[in-house]
BABARO-19960 format. One record per atom (N, C-alpha, C, O, CB): residue in one letter; x, y, z. Coordinates in steps of 0.2 Angstrom, whole numbers, plus 5000, padded with zeros to 4 digits. Glycine has a CB too. Layout:
// residues N
AXYZ/...
//
This chain:
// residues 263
X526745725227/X526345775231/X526345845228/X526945865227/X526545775238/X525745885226/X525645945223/X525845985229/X525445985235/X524945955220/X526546035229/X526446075233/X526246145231/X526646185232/X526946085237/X525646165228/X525346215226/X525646265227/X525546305231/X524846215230/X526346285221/X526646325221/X526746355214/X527046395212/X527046315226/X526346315209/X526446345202/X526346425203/X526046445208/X525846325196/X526646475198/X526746525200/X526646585204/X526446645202/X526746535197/X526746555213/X527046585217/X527446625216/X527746595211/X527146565221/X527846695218/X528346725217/X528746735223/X528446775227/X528146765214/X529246725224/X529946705229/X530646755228/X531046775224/X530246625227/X530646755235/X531446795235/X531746755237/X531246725240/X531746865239/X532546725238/X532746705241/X533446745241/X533946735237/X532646655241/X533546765246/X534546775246/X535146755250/X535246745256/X534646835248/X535546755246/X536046725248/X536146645242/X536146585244/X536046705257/X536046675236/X535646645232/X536046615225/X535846575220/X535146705231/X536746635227/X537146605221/X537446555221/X537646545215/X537546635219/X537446525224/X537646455227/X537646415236/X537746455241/X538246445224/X537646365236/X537646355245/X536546315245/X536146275242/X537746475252/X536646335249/X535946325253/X535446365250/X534846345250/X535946345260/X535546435248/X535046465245/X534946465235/X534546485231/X535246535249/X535646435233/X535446405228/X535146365228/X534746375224/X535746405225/X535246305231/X534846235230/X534246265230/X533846255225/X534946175236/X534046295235/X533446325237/X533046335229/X532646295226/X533546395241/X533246385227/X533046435222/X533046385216/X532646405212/X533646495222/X533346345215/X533346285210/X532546255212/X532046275208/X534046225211/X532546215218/X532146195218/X531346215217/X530746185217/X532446175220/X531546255219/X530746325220/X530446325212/X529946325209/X531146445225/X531046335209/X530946355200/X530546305198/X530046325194/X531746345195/X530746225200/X530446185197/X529946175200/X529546135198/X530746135195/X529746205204/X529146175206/X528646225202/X528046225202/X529046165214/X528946265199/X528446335195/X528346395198/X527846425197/X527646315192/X529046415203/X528846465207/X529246525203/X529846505202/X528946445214/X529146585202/X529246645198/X529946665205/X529646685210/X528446705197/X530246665204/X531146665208/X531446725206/X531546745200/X531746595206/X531846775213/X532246835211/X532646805218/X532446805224/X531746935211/X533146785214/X533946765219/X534146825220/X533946865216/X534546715217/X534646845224/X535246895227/X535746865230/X535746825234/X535046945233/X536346885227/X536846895232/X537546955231/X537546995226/X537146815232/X537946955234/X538447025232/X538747005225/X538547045221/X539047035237/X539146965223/X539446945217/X538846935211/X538546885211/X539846885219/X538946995206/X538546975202/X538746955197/X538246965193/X538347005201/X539146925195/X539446885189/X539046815191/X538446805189/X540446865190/X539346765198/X538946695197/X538346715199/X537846675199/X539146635202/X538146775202/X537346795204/X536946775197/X536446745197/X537246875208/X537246805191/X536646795184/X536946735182/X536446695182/X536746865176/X537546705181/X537546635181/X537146575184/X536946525182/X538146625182/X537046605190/X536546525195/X535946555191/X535746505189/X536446535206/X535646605189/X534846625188/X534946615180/X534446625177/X534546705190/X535446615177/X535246595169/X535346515170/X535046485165/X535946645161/X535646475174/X535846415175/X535146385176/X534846345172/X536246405182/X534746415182/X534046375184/X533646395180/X533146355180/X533846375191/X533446435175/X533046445172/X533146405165/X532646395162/X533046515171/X533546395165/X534046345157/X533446265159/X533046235156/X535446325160/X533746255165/X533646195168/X532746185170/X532546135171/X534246205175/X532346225170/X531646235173/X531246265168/X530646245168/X531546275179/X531546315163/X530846345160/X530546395163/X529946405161/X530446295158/X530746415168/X530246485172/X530846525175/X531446515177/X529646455180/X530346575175/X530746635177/X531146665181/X530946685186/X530546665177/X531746675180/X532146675188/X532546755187/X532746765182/X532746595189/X532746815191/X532946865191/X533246855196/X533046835202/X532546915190/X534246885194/X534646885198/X534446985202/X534147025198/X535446865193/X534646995206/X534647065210/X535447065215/X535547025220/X533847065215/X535747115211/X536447115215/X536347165219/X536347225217/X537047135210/X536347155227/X536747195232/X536847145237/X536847085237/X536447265234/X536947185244/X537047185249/X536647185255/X536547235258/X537247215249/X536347135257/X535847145261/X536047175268/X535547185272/X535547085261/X536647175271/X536847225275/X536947285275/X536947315280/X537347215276/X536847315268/X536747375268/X535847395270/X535347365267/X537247415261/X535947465275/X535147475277/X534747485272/X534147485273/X534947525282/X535047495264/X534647525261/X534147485255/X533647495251/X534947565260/X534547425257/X534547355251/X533847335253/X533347345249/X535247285253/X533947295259/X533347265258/X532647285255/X532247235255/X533247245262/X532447335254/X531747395252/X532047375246/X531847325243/X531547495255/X532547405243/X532447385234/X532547325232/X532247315227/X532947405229/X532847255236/X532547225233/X531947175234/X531947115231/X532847225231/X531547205237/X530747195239/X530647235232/X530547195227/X530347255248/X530647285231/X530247325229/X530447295221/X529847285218/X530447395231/X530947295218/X531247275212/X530747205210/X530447195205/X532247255214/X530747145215/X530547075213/X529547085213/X529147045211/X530947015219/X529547155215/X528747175218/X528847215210/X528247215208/X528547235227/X529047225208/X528947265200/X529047225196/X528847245191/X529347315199/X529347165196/X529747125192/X529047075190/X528847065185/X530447085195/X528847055195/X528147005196/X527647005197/X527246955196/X528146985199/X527447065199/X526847095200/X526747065208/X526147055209/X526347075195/X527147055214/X526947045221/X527246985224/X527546945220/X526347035221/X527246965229/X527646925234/X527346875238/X526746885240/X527746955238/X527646815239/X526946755241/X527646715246/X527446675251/X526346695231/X528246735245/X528746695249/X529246725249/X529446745244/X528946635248/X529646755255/X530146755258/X530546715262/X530346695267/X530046785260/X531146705259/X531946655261/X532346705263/X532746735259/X532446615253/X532346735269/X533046765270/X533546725273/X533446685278/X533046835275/X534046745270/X534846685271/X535346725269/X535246765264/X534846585266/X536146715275/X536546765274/X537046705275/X536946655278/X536446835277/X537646745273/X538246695275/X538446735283/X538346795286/X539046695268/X538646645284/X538946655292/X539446705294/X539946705290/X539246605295/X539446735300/X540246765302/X540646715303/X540446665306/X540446815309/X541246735300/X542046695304/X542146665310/X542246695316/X542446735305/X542246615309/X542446565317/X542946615321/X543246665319/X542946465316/X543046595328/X543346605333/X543346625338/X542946675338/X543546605332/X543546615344/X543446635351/X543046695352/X542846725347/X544146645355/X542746705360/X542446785361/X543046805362/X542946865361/X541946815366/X543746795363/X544546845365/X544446895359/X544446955359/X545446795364/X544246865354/X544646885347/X544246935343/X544446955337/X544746815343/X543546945346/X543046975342/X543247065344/X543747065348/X542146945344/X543047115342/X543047175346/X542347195343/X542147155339/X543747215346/X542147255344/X541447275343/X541047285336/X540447275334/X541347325346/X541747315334/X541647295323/X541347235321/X540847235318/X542347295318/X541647165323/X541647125321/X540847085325/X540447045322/X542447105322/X540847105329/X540047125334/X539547145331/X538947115331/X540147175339/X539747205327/X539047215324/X538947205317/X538447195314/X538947275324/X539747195314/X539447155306/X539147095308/X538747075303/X540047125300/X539147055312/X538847005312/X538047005313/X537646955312/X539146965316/X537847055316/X537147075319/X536947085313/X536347055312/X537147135324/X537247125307/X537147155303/X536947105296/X536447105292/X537747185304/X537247085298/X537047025292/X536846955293/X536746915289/X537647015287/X536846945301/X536446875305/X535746895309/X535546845313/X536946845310/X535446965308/X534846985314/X534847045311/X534347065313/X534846985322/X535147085306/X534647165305/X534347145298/X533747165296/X535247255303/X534747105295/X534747095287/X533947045287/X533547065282/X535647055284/X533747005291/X533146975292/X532647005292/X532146995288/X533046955297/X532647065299/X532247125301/X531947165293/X531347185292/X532747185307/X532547175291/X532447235287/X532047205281/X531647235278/X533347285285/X532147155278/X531847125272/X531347095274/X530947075269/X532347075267/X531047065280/X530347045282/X530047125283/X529447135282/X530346995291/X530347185285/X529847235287/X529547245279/X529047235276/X530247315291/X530147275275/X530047295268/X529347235265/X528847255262/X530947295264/X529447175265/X529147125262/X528247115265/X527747115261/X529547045264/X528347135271/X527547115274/X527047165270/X526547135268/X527447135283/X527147245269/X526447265264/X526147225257/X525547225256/X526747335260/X526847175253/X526447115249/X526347045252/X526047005248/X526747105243/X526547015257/X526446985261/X525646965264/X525246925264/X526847015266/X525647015265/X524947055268/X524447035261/X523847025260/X524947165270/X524747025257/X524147055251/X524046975248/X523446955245/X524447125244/X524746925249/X524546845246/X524146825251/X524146835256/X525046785245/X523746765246/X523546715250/X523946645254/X523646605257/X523146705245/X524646655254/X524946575256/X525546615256/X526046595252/X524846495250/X525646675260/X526046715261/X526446645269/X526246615273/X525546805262/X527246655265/X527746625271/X528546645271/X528846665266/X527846555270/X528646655276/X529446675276/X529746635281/X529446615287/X529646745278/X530546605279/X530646575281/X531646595282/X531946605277/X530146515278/X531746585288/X532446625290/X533046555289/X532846495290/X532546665300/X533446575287/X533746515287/X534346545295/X534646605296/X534046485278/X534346485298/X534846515304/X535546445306/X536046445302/X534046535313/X535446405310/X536046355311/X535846315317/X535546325322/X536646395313/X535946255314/X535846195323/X536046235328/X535846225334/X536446095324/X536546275328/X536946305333/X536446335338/X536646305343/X537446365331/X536046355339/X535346375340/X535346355346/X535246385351/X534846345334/X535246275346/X535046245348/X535646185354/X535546155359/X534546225342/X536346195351/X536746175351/X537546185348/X537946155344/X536546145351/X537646245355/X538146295351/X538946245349/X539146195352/X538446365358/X539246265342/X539846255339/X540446285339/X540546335337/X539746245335/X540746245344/X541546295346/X541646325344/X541346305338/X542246275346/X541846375343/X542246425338/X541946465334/X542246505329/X542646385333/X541246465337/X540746485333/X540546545335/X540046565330/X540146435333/X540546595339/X540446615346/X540146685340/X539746715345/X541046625353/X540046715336/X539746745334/X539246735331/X538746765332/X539946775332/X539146675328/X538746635326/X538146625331/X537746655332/X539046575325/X538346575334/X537946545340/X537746605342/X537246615338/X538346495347/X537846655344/X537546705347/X536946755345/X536446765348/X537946735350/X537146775338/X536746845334/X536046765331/X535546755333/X537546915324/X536346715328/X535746665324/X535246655330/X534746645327/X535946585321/X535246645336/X534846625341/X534346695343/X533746695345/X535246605348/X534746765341/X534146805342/X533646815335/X533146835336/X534446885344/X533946795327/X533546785324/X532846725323/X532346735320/X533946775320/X533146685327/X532746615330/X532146635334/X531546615333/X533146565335/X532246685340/X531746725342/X531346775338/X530646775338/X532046765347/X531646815335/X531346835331/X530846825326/X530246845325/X531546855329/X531346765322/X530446715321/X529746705323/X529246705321/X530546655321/X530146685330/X529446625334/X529146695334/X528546685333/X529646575344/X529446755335/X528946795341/X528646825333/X528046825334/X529346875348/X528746835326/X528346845321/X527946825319/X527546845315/X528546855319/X528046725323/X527446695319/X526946695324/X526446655323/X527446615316/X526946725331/X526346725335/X526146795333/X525546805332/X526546725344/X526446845331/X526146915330/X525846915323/X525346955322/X526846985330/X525946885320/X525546905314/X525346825310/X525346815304/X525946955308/X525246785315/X524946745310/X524346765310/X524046715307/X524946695311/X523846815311/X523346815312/X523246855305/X522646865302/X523146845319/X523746865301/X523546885294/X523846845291/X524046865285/X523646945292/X523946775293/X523746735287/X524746745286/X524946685284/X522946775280/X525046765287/X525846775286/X525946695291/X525746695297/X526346875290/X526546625288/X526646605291/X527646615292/X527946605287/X526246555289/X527846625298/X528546625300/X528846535303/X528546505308/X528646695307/X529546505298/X529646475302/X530646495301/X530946545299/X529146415300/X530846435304/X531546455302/X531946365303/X531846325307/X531946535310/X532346375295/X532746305296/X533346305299/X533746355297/X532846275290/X533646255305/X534146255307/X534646195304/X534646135307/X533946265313/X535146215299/X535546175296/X536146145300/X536446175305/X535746205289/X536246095298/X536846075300/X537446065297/X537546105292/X536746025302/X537946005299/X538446015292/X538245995286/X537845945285/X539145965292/X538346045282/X538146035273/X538746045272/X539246065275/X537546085269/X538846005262/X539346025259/X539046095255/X538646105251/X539645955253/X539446135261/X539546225255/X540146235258/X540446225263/X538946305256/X540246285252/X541046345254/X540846355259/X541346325262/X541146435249/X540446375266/X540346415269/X540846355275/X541246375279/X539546435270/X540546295274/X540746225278/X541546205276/X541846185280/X540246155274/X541646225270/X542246215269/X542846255271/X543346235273/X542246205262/X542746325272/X542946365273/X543346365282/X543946375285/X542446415271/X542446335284/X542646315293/X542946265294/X543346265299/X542046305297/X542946205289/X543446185291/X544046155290/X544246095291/X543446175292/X544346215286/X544846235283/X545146265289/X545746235291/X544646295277/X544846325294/X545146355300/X545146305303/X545746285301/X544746415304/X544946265306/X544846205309/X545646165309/X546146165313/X544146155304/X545646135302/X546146095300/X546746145301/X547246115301/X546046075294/X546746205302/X547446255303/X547546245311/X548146245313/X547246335299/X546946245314/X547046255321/X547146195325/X547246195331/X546546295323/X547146135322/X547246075324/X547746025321/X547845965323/X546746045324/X548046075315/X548746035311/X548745975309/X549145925309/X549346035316/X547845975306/X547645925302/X547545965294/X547746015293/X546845885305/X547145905290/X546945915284/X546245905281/X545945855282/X547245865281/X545745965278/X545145975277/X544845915276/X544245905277/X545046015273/X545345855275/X545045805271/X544745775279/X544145775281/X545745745265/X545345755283/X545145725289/X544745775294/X544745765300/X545745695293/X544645815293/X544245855298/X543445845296/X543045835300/X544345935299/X543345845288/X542745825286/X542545745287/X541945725288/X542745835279/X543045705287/X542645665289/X542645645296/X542445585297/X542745625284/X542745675301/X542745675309/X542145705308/X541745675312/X543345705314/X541945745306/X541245805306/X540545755304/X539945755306/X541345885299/X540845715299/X540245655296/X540245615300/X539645595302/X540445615288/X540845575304/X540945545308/X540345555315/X540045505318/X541545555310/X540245625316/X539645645321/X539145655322/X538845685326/X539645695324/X538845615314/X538145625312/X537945565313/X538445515313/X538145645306/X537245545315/X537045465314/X537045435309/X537045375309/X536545455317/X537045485303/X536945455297/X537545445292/X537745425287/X536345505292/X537945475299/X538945455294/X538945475289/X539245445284/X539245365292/X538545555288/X538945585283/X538545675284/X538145685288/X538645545274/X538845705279/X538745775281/X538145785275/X538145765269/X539545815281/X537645835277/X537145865270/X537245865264/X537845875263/X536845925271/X536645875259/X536945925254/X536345945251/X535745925251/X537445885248/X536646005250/X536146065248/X535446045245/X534946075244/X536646115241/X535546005244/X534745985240/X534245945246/X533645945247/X534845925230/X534745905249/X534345905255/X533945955257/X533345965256/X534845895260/X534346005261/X534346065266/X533546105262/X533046135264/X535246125266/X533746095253/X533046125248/X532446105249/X531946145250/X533146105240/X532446035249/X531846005251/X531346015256/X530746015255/X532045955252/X531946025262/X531546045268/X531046125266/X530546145265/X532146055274/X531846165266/X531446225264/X530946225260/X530446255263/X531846265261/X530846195253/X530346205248/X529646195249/X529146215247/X530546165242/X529546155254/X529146115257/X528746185264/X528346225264/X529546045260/X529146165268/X529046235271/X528746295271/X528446325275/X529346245272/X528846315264/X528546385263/X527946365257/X527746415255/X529246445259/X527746325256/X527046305250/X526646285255/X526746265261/X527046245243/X526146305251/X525246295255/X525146225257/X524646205260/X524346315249/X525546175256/X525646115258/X525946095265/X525946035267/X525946105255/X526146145267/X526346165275/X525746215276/X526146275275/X527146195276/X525246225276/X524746295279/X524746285286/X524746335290/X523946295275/X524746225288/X524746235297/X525346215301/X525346175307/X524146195300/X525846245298/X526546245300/X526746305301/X526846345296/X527146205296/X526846335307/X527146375309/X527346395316/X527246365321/X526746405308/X527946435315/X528346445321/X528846395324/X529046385330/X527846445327/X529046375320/X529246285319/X530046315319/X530346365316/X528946225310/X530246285322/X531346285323/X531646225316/X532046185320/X531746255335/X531646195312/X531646145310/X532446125309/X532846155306/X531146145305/X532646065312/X533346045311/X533345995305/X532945945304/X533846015317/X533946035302/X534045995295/X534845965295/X535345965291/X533846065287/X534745925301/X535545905304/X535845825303/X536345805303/X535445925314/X534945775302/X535445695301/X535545685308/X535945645311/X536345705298/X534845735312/X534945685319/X535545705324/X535645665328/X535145615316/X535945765323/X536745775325/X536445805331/X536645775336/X537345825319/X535945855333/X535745905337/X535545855344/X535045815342/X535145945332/X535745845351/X535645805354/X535145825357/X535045785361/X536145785356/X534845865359/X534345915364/X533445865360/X533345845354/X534546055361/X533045875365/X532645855364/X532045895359/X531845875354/X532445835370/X531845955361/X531645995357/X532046065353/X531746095349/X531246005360/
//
């Protein structure tokens, strides 16, 4: 299937490995002109000299922070100079830290806002002036099943990704009328550091071993195993090309069926 994405041009961040590398790999091959981000810029130019090695098209690493307010406008603007313009946006950020609401206090409240619902806001405002200007213009948030079905321990999570989730829906009723389509994938367990990390706390707080907590977590899937990143790509890749032109506003779980809620 042609998803009509030869040299489209794409940001995605959170982009050096996980979910938004897969992404970014796969976007390459399909012949899409790619400017990954993430903070660490060592494996940030390693993943983008990696997939370019691997595809033959162009891919530009862009090191910062998308929590800081000032980030997202450069780098809009940076992959808008690099390319000559914008036809997709991937905003994707790593999760806050598990654990209880006891344990949060209001710092820890707003980095999470900060980088799970401002860091969205701020790189869809900055993006929409070239947005506006493609023809098969999409953005697409990446958020969590939690969404839909909160995960113990999760409680910053579950809470700041669900107002991102709104934010979506309410951007693909406000502007689709220019042709901008908003949707947002909701992942489930995948193998990333991000997965591994959680349960890692997990296994500390249950005086088990990463090994058996992973596979109690696969255990909860219908499909008796946990994602992987190129999965979670597929969906995305798909999603944002003119091959999806009348998909929009869509919550989409990329879970294996794990998400028990009807819609």
């Amino acid at each position: 299937m042609d998803l009509h994405l030869k040299n489209r041009i794409a940001i995605v961040t959170g982009a050096s490995r996980g979910l938004g590398g897969a992404t970014a790999e796969l976007l390459s091959a399909e012949g899409v002109k790619v400017v990954i981000n993430s903070r660490d810029n060592e494996k940030l130019q390693t993943k983008a000299q990696e997939i370019q090695a691997k595809t033959g098209n162009p891919v530009v690493g862009v090191t910062g922070d998308v929590t800081n307010p000032a980030f997202p406008a450069q780098l809009i603007a940076a992959a808008v100079h690099e390319f000559g313009g914008l036809d997709i946006l991937i905003t994707n950020a790593g999760g806050p830290p598990p654990g209880r609401f006891e344990g949060f206090n209001d710092s820890d409240w707003q980095q999470a806002i900060e980088a799970n619902l401002l860091s969205h806001v701020r790189l869809i405002r900055a993006a929409l002036p070239y947005l506006e200007k493609s023809t098969a213009a999409a953005v697409l948030t990446v958020t969590s099943s939690s969404v839909k079905q909160p995960i113990p321990n999760l409680i910053l999570s579950n809470s700041v990704r669900a107002a991102t989730v709104g934010l979506t829906k309410s951007l693909a009723l406000e502007l689709g009328e220019k042709g901008i389509r908003f949707n947002s994938i909701l992942p489930g367990w995948t193998n990333t550091e991000r997965i591994e990390h959680l349960l890692t706390a997990r296994a500390a707080q249950n005086g088990t071993s990463v090994e058996a907590e992973m596979q109690k977590q696969a255990a909860e899937s219908p499909l008796g195993r946990m994602a992987e990143p190129a999965e979670f790509a597929a969906a995305a890749v798909f999603l944002v090309s003119p091959a999806a032109s009348y998909i929009n506003g869509v919550m989409l779980n990329v879970d294996g069926g794990s998400t028990k809620s009807l819609l």
